[in-house]
Structure formats: structure tokens, C-alpha cells
N, CA, C and O atoms as a Tinker XYZ file with bonds, in Angstrom:
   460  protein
     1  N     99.175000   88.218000   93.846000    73     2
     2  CA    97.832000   88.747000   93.815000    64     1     3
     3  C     96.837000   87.665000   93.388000    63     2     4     5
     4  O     95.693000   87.726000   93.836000    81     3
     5  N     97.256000   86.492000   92.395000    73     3     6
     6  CA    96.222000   85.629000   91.936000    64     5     7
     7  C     96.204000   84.733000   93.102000    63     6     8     9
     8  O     95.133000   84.130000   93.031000    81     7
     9  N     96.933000   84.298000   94.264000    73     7    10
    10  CA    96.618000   83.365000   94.770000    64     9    11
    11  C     96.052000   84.406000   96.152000    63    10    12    13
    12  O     95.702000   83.856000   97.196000    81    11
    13  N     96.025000   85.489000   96.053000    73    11    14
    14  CA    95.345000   86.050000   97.363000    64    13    15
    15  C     93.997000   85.955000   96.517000    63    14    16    17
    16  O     93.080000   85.684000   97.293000    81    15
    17  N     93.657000   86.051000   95.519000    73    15    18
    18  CA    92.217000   86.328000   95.522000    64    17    19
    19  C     91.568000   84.507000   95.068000    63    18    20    21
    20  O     90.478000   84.085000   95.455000    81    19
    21  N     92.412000   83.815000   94.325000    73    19    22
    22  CA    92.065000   82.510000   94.893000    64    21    23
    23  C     91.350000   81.860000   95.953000    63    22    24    25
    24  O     90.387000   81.101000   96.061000    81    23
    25  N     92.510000   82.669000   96.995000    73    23    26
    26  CA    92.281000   82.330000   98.332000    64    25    27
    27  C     90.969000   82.671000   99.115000    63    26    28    29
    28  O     90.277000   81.848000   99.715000    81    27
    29  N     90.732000   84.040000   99.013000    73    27    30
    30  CA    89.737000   84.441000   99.661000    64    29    31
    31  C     88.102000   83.900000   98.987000    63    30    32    33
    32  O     87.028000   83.562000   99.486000    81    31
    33  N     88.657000   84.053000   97.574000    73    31    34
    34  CA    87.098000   83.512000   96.789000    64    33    35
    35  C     86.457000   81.958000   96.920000    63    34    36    37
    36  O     85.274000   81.621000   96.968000    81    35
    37  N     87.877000   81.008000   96.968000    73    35    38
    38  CA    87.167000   79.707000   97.750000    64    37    39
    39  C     86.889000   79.294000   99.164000    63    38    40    41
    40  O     87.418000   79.691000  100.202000    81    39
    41  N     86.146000   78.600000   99.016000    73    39    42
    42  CA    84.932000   78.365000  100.135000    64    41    43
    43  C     85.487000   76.705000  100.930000    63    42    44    45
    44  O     85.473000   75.807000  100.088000    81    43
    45  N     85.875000   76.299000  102.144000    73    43    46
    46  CA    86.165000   75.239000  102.461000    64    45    47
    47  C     84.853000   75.028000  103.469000    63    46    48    49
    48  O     84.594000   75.438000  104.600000    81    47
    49  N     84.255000   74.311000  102.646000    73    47    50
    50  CA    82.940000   73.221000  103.258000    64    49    51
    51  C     83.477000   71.523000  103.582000    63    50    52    53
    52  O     82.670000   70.597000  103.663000    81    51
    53  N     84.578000   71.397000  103.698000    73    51    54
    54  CA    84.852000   70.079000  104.373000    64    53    55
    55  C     84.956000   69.761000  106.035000    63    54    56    57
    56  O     84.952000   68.628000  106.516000    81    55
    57  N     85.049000   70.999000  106.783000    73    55    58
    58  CA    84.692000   70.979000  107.597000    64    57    59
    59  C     83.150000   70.484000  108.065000    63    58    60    61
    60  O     82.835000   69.962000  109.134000    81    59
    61  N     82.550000   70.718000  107.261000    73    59    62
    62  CA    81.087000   70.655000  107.699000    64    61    63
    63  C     80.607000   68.823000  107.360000    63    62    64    65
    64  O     79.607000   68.115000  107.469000    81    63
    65  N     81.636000   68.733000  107.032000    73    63    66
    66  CA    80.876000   66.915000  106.095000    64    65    67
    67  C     81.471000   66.174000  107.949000    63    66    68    69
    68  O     80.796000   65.836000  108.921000    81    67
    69  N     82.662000   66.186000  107.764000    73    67    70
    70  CA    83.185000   65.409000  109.117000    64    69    71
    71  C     83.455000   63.799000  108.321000    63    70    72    73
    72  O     83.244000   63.598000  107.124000    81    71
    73  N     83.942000   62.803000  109.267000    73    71    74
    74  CA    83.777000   62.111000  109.388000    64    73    75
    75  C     82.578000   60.978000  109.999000    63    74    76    77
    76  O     82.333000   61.155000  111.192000    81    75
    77  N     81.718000   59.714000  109.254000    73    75    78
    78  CA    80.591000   59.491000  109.539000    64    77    79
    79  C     81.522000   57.944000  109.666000    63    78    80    81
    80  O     82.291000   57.403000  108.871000    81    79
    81  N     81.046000   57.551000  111.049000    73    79    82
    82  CA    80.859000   56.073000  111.506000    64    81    83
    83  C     79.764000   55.353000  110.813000    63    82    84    85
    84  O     78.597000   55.588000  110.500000    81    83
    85  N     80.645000   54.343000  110.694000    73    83    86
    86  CA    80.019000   52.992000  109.767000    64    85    87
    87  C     78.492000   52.326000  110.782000    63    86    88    89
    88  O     77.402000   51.903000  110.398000    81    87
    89  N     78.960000   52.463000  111.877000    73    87    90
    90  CA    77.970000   51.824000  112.672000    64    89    91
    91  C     76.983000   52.314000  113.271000    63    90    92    93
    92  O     75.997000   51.675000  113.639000    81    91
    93  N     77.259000   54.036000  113.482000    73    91    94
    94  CA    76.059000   54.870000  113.654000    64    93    95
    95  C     75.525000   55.193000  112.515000    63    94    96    97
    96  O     74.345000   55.536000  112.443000    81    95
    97  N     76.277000   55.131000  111.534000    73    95    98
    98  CA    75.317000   55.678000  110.228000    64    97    99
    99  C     74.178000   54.862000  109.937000    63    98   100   101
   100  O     73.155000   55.339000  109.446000    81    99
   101  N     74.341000   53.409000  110.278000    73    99   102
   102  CA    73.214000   52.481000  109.853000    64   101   103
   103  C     72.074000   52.787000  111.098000    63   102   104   105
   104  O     70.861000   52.806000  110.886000    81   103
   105  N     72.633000   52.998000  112.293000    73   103   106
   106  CA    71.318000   53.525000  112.989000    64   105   107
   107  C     70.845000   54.488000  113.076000    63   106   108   109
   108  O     69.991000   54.734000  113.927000    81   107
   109  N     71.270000   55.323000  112.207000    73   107   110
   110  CA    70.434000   57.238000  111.982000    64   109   111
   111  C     70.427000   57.121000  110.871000    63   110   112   113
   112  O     70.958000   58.055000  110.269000    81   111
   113  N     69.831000   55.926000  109.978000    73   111   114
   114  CA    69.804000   55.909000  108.834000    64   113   115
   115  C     70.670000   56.703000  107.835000    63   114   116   117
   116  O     70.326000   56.919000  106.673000    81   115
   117  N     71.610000   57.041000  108.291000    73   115   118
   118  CA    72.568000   57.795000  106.807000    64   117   119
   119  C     73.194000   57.067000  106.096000    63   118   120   121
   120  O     73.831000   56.042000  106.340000    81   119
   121  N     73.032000   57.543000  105.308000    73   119   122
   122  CA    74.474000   56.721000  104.046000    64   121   123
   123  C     75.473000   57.107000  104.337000    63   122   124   125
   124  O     75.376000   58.224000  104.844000    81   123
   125  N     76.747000   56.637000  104.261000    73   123   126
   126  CA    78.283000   55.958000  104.073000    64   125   127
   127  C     78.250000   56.910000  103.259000    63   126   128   129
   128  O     77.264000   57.094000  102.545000    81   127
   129  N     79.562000   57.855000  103.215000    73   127   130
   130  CA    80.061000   58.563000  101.732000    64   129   131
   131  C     80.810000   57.658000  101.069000    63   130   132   133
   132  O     81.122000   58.016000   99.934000    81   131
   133  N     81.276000   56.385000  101.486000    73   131   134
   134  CA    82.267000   55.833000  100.339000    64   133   135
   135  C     81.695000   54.238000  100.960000    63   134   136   137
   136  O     81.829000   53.819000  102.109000    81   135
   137  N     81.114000   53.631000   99.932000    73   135   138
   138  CA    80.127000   52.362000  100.538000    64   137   139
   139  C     81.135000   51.162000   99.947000    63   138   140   141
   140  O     82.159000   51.402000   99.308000    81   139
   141  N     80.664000   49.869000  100.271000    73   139   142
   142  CA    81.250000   48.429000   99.588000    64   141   143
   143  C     80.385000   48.399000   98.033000    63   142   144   145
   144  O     80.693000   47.642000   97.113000    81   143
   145  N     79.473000   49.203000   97.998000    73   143   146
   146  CA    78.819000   48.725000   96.567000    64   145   147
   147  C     79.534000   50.081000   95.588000    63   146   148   149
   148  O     79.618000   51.286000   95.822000    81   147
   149  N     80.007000   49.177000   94.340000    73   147   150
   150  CA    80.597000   50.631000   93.419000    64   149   151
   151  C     79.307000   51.063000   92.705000    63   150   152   153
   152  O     78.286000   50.403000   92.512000    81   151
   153  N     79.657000   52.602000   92.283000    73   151   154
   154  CA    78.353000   52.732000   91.491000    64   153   155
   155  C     78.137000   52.003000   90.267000    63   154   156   157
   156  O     78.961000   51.252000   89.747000    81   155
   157  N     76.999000   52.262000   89.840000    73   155   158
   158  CA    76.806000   51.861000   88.507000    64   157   159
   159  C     77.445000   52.984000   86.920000    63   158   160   161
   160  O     77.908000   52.346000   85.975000    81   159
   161  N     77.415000   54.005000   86.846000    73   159   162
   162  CA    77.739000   54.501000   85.971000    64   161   163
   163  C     78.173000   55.730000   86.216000    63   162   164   165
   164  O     77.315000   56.362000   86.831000    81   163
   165  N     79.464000   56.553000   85.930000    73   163   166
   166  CA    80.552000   57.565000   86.776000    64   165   167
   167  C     79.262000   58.780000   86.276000    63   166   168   169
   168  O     78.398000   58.351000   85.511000    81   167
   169  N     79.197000   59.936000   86.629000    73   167   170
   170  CA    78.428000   60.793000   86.490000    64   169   171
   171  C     78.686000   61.607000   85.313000    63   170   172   173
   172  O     79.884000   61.849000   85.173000    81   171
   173  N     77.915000   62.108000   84.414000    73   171   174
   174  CA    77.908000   62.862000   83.471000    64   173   175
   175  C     78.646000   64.054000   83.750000    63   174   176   177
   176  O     79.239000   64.100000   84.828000    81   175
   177  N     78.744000   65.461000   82.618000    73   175   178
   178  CA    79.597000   66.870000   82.781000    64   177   179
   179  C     78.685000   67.403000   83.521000    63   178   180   181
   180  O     78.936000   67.886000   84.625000    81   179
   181  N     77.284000   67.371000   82.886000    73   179   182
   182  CA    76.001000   67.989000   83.538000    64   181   183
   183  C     75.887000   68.317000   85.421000    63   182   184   185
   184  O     75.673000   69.309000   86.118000    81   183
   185  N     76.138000   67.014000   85.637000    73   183   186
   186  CA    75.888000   66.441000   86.702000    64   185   187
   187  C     77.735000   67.279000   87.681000    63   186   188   189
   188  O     77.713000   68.259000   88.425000    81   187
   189  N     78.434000   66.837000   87.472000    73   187   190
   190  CA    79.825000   67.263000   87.955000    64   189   191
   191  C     79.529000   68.741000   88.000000    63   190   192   193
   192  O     79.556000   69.293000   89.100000    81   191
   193  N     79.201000   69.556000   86.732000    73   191   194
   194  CA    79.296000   70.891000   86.960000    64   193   195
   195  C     78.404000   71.541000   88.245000    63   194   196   197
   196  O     78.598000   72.659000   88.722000    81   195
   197  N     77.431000   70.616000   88.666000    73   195   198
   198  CA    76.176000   70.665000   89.692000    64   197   199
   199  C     76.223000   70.626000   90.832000    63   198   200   201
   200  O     75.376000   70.970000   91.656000    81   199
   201  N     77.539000   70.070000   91.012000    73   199   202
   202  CA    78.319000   69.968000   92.322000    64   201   203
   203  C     78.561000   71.090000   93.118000    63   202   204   205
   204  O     78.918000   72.170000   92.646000    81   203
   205  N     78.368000   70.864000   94.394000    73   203   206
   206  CA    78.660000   72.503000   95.175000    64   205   207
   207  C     80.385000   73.078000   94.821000    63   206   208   209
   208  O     81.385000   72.362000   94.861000    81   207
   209  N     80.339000   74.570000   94.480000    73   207   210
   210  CA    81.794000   75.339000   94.153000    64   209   211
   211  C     82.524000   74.599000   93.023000    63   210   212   213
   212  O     83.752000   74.676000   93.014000    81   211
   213  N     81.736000   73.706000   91.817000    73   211   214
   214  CA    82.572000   72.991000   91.109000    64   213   215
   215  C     82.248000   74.492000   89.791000    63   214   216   217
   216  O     83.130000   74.960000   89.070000    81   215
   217  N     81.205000   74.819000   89.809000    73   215   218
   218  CA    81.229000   76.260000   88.883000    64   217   219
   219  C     81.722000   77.196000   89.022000    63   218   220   221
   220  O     82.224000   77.878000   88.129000    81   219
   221  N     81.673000   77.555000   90.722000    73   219   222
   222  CA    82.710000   78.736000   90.720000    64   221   223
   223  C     84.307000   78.204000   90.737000    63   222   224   225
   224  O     85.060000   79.126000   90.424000    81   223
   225  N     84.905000   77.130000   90.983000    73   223   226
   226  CA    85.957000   77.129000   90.463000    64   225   227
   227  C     86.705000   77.740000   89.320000    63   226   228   229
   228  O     87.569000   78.589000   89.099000    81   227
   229  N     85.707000   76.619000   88.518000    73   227   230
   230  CA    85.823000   76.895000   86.868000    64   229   231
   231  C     85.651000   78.091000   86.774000    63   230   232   233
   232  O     86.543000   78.487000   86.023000    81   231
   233  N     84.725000   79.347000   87.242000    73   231   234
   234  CA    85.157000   79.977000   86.756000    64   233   235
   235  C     86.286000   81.215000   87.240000    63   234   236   237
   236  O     86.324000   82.321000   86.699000    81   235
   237  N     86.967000   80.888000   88.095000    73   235   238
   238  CA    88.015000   81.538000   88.685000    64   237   239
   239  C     89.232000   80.816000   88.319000    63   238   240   241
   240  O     90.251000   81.494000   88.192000    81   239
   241  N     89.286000   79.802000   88.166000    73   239   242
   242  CA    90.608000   78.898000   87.330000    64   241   243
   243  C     90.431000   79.736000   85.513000    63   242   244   245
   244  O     91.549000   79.950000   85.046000    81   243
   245  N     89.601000   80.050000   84.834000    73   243   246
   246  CA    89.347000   80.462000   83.619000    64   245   247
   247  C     90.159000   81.410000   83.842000    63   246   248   249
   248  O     91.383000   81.445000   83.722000    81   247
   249  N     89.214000   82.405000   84.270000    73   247   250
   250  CA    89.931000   84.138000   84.365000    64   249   251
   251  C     91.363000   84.129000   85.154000    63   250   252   253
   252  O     92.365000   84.423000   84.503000    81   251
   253  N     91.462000   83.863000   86.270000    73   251   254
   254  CA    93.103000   83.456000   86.479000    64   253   255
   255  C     94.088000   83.087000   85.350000    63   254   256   257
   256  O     95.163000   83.635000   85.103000    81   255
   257  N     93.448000   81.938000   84.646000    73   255   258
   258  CA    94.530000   81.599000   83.329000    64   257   259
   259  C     94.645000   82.669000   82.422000    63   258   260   261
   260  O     95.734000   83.011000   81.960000    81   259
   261  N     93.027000   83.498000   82.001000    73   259   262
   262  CA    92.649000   84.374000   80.848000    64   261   263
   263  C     93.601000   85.621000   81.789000    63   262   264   265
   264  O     94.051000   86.438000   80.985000    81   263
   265  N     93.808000   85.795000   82.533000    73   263   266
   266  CA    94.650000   87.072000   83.533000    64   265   267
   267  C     96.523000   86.850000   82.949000    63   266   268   269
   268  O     97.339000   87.626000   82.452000    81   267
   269  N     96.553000   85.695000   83.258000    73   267   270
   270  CA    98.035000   84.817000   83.626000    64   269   271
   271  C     98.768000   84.875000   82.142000    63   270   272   273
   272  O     99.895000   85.364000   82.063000    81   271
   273  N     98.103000   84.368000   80.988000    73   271   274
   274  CA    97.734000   84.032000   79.530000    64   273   275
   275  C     97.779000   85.420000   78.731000    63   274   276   277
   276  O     98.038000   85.458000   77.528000    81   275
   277  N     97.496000   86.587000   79.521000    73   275   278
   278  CA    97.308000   87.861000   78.725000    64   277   279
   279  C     98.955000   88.755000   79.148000    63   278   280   281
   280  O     99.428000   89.687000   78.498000    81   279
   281  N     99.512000   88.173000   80.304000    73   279   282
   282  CA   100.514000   89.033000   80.340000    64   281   283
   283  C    101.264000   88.354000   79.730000    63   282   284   285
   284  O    102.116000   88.914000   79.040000    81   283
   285  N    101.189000   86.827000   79.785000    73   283   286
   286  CA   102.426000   86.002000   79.071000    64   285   287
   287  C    102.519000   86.555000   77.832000    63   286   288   289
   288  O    103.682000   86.828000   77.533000    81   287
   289  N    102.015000   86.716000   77.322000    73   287   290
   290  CA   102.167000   87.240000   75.301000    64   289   291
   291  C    101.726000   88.496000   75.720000    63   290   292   293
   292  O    102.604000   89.173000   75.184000    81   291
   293  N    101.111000   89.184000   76.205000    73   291   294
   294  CA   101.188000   91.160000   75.939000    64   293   295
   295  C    102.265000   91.716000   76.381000    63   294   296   297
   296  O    103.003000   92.473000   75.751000    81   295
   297  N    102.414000   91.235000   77.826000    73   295   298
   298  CA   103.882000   92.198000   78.366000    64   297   299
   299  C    105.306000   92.225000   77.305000    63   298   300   301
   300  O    106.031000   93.220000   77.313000    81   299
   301  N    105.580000   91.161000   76.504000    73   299   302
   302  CA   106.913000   91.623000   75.987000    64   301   303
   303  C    106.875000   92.648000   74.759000    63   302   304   305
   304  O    107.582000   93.643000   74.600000    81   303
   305  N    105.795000   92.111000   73.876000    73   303   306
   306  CA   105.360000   93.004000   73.068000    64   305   307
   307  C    105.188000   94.644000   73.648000    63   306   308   309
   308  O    105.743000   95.624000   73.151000    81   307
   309  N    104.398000   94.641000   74.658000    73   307   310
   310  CA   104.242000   96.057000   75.738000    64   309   311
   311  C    105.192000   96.791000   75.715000    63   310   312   313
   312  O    105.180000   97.974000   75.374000    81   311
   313  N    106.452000   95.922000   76.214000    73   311   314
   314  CA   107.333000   96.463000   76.839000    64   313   315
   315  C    108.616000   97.118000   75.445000    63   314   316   317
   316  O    109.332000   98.119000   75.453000    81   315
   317  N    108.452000   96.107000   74.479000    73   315   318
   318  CA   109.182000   96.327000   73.254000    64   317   319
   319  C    108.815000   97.437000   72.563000    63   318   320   321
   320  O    109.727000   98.129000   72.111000    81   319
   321  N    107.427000   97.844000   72.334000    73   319   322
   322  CA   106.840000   98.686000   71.613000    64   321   323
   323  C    106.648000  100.154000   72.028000    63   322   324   325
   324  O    106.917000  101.210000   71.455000    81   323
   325  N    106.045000   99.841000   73.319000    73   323   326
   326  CA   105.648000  101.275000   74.000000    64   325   327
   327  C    106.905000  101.406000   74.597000    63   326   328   329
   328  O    107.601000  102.005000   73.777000    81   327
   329  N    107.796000  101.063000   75.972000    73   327   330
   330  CA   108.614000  101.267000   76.640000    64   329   331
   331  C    109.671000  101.136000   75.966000    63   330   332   333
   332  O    110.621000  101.248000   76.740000    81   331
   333  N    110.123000  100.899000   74.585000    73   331   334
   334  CA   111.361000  100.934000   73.978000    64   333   335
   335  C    112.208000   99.758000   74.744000    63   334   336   337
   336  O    113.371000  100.132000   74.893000    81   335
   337  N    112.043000   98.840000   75.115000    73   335   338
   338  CA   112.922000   98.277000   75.559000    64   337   339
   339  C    113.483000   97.305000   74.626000    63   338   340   341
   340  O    112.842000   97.401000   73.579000    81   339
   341  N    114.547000   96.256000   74.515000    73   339   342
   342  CA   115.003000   95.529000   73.741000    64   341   343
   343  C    114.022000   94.593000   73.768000    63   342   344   345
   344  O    112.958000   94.699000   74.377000    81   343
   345  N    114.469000   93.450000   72.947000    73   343   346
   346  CA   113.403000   91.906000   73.542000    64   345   347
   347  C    114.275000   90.926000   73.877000    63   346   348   349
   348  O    114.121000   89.704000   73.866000    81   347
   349  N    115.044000   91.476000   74.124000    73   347   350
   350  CA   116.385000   90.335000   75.017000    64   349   351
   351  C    115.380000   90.812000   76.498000    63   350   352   353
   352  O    114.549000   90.171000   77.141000    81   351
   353  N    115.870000   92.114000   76.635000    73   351   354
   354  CA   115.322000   92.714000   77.987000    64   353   355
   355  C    113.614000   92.623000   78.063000    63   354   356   357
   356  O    113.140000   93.102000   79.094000    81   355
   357  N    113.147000   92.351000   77.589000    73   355   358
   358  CA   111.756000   92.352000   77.353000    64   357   359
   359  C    111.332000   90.654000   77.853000    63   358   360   361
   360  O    110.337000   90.390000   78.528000    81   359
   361  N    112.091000   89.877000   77.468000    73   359   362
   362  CA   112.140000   88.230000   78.108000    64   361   363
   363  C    112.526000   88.382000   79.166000    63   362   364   365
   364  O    111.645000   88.096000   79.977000    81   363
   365  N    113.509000   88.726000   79.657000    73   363   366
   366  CA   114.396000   88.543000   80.693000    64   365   367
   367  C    113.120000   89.024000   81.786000    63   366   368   369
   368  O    112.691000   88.348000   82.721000    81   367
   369  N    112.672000   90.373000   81.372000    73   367   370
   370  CA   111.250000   90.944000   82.590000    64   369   371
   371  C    110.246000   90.218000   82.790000    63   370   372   373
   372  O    109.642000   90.312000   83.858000    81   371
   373  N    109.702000   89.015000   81.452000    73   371   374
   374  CA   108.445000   88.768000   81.581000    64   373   375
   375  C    108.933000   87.287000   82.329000    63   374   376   377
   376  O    107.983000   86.625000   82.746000    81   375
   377  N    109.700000   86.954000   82.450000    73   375   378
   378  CA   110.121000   85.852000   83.609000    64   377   379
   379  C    110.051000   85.691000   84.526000    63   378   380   381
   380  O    109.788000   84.680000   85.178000    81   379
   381  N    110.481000   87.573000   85.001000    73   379   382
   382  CA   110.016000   87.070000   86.419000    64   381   383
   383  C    108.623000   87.669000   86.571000    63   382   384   385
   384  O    108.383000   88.276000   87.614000    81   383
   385  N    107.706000   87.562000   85.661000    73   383   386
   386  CA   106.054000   87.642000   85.803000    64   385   387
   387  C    106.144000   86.356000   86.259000    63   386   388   389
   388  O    105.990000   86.307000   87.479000    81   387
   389  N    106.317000   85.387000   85.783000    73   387   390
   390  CA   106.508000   83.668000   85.548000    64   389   391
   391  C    107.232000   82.971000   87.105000    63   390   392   393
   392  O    106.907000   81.885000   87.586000    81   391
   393  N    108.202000   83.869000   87.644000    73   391   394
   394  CA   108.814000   83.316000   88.617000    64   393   395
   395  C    108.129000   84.146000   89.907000    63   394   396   397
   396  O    108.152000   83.355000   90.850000    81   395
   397  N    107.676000   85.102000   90.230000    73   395   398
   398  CA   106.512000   85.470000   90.654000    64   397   399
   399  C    105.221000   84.599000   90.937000    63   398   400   401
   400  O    104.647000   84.204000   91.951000    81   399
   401  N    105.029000   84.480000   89.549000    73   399   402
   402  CA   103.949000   83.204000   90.000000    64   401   403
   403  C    104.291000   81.721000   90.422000    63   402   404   405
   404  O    103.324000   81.028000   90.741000    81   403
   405  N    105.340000   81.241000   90.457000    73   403   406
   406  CA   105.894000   80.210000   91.135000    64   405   407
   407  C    105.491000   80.617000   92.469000    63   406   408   409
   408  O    104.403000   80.349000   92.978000    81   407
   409  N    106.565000   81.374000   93.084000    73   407   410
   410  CA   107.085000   82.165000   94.042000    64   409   411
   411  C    105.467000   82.033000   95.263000    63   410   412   413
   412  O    105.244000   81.402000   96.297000    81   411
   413  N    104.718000   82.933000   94.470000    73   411   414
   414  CA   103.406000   83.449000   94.844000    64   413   415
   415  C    102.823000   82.079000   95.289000    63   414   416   417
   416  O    102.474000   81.846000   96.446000    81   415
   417  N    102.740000   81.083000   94.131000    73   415   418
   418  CA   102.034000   80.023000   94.420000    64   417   419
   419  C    102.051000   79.127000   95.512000    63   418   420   421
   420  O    101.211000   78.520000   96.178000    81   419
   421  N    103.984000   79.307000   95.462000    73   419   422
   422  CA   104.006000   78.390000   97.032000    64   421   423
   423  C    103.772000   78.573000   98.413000    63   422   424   425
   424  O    103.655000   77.786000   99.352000    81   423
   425  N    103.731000   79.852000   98.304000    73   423   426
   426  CA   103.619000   80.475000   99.763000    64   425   427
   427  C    102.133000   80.656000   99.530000    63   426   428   429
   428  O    101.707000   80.549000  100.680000    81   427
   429  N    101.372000   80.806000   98.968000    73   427   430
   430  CA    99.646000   81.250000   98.992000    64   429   431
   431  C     99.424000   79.624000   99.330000    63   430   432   433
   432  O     98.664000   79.272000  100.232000    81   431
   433  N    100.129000   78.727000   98.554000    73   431   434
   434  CA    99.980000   77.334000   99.334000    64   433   435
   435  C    100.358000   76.711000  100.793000    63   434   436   437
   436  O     99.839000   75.840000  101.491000    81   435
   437  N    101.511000   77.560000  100.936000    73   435   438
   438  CA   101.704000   77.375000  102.489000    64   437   439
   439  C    100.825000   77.701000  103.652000    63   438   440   441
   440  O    100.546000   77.278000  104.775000    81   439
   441  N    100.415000   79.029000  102.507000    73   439   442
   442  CA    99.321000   80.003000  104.204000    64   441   443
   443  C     98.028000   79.035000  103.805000    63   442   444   445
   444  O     97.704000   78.377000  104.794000    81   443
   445  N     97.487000   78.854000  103.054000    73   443   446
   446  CA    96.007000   77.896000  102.988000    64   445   447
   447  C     96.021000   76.948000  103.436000    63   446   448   449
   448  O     94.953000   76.633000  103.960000    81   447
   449  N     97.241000   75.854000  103.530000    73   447   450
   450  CA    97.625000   74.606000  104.550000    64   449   451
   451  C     97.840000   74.791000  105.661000    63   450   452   453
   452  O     97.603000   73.869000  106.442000    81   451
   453  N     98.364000   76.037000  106.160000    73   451   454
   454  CA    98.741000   76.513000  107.570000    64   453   455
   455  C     97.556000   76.927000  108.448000    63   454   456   457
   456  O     97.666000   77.054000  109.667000    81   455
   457  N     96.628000   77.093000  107.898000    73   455   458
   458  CA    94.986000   77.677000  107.905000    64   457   459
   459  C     94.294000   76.502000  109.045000    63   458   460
   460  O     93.101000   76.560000  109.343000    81   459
């Protein structure tokens, strides 16, 4: 479920940049995305966070973790307390929360590369 909604909530704008020739760019006046001159000084947090989809990342990487982070430590307790279960058996379940999200991850990675 976290990498379907991953999925759908980011935005792929690299299509739209393309690739820019060195030799037409100087005659339609554009700039080079990656030039012979380095910059002068790497960019501030300010500046990075300003970036197109660099905020909504952050904040879908947050809540994903704050999602991911809440079952890791609630479910065994959950499961020990309310559902009576052991906490042998109570680990053993919240693993495969854990192997799930492996699982999930690689294939939500397969279909977004396959895209």
C-alpha cells in the first residue's frame, strides 16, 4: 500500500527537460544543464527545499516513515495486549509487516521502471 501511494503521488517531470545539444543550445541561447564552468558555492537548505517536488517528497517520505515507524513499535505491543497473543508470536507477526515491505518495495520498484 505505501509504495502504491508513493507511486501515484510522485510526479515524473524528466520527461519534459529532454536532452539539450551543446551546439544548438549556444544558438537559441540556452544554457547547458551541466556546463565546463563549476559553480561557485553548492546551494543552501533554503534554496534545495525550492526545488520543484523536493517538498512534496519530504513530505511523503516523513509520513510513510511516521506510517512504517508506528506499526514497527505499536503492532507487537497491540497484538500482546489487546489480542492476547504471546510476544514470541507477536515478533514473529510484526516481521512479516517488515517483509511485506521489502516484498512491496521491489515490485512497486519494478512496475515504476517498467513504466
Amino acid at each position: 500500500m505505501k509504495g502504491i501511494t508513493t507511486l501515484s503521488l510522485s510526479v515524473d517531470k524528466t520527461k519534459k527537460i529532454g536532452n539539450i545539444d551543446r551546439e544548438r543550445s549556444d544558438k537559441d541561447g540556452l544554457r547547458p544543464l551541466i556546463s565546463d564552468i563549476e559553480a561557485t558555492r553548492p546551494i543552501n537548505f533554503i534554496e534545495a527545499l525550492l526545488l520543484p517536488s523536493v517538498f512534496t517528497y519530504s513530505l511523503l517520505l516523513f509520513f510513510t516513515k511516521l506510517v512504517s515507524y508506528t506499526f514497527l513499535y505499536w503492532l507487537p505491543n497491540y497484538l500482546t495486549i489487546v489480542e492476547h497473543v504471546s510476544a514470541e508470536q507477536a515478533a514473529k507477526l510484526s516481521v512479516l509487516f517488515d517483509v511485506g515491505g521489502i516484498i512491496g518495495g521491489v515490485l512497486i520498484g519494478w512496475f515504476s521502471d517498467s513504466q
